[in-house]
One Martini backbone bead per residue (centre of mass of N, CA, C, O) as a GRO file, in nm:
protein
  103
    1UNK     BB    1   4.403   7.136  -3.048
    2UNK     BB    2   4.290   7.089  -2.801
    3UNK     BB    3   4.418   7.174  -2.573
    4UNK     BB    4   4.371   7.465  -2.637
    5UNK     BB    5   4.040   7.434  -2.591
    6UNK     BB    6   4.083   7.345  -2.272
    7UNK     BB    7   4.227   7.574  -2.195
    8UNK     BB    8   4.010   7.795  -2.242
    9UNK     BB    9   3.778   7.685  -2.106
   10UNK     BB   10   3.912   7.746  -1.813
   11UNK     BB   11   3.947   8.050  -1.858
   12UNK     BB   12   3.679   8.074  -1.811
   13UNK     BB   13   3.416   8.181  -1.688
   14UNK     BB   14   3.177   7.995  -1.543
   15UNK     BB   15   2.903   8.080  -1.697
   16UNK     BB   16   3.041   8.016  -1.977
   17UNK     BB   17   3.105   7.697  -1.990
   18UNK     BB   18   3.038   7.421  -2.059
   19UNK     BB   19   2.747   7.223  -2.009
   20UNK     BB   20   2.523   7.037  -1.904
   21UNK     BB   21   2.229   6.984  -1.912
   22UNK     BB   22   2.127   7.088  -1.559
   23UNK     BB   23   2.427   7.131  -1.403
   24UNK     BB   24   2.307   7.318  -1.178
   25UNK     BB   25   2.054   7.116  -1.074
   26UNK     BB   26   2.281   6.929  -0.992
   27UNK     BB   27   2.435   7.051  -0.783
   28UNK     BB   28   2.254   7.177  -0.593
   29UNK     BB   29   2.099   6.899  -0.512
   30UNK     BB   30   2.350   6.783  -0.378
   31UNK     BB   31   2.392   6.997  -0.184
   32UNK     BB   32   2.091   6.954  -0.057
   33UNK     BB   33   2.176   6.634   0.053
   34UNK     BB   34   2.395   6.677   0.206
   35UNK     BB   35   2.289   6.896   0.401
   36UNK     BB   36   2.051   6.689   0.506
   37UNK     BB   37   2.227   6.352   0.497
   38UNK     BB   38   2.535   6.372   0.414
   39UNK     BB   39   2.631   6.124   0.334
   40UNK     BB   40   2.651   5.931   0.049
   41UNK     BB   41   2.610   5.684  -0.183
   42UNK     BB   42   2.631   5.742  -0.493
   43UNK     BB   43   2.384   5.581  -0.585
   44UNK     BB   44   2.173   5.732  -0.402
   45UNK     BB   45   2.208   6.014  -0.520
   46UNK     BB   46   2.126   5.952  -0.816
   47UNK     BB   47   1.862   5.870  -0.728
   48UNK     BB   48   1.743   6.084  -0.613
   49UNK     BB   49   1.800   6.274  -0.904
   50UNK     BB   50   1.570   6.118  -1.042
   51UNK     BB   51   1.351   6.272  -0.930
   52UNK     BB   52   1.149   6.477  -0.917
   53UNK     BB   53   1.175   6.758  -0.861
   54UNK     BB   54   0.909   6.843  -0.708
   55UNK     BB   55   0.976   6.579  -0.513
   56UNK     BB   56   1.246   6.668  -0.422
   57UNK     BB   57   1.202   6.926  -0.302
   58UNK     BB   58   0.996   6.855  -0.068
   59UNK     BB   59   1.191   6.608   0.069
   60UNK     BB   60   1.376   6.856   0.140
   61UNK     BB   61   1.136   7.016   0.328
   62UNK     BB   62   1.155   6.697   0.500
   63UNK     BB   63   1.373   6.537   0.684
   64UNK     BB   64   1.184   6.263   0.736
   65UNK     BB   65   1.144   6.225   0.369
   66UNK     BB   66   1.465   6.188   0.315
   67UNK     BB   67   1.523   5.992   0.516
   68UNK     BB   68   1.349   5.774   0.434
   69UNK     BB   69   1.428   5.751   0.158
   70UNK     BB   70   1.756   5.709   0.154
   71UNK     BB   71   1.685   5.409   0.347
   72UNK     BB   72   1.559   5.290   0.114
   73UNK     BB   73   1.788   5.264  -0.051
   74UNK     BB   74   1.995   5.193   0.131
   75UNK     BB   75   1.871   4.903   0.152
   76UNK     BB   76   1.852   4.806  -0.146
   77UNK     BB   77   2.188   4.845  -0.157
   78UNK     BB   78   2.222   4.639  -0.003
   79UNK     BB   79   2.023   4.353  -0.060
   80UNK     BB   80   2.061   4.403  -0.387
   81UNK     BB   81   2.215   4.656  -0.547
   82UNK     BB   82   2.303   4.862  -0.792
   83UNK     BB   83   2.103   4.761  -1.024
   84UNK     BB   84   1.845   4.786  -0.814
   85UNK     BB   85   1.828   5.071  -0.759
   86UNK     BB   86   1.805   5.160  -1.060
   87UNK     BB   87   1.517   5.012  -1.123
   88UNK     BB   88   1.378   5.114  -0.886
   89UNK     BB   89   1.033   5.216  -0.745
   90UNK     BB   90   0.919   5.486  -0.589
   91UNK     BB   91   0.643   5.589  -0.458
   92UNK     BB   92   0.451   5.867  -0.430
   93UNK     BB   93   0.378   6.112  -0.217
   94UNK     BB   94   0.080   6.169  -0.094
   95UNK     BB   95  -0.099   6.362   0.030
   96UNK     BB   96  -0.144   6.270   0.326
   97UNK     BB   97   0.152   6.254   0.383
   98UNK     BB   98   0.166   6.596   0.330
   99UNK     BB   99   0.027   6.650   0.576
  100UNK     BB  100   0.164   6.509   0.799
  101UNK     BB  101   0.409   6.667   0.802
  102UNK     BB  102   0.309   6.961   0.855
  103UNK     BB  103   0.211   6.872   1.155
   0.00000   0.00000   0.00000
């Protein structure tokens, strides 16, 4: 029986097919993450990818401030490990930061 309904959703139009919450954001992301650092450990992809959307945004509106976070993270787990990437928190880009970036 499943067989048949697995069948069925590849069959379907991709915009039909059941997907989870987000998945279409998080693919985007991924995409755009790609684009910038190229390359990268599964891991900080996702950590990348937990940042909050619009502060991930910015990051990646300036390839300085998305390439120094991606070498936090891979710092993080070449250091300590995947577990600890997991559970890093790196702390919010400041407003004066985001000024300076624009200079």
């Amino acid at each position: 029986r499943r067989t048949g309904q697995d069948e069925r959703e590849r069959s379907l139009p991709e915009h039909m097919r059941k997907r989870p919450k987000y998945y279409y954001y998080y693919e985007w992301m991924r995409k755009r993450i790609h684009g910038a650092l190229g390359d990268l450990p599964g891991p900080v992809v996702d950590k990348l990818l937990t940042t909050d959307a619009d502060e991930l945004d910015l990051l990646l509106q300036y390839p300085q401030a998305i390439k120094g976070q991606a070498e936090e993270y891979l710092g993080v787990l070449r250091d300590r490990g995947e577990r600890a990437l997991e559970t890093y928190s790196a702390p919010r880009m400041a407003w004066d930061e985001v000024r300076a970036l624009e200079a």
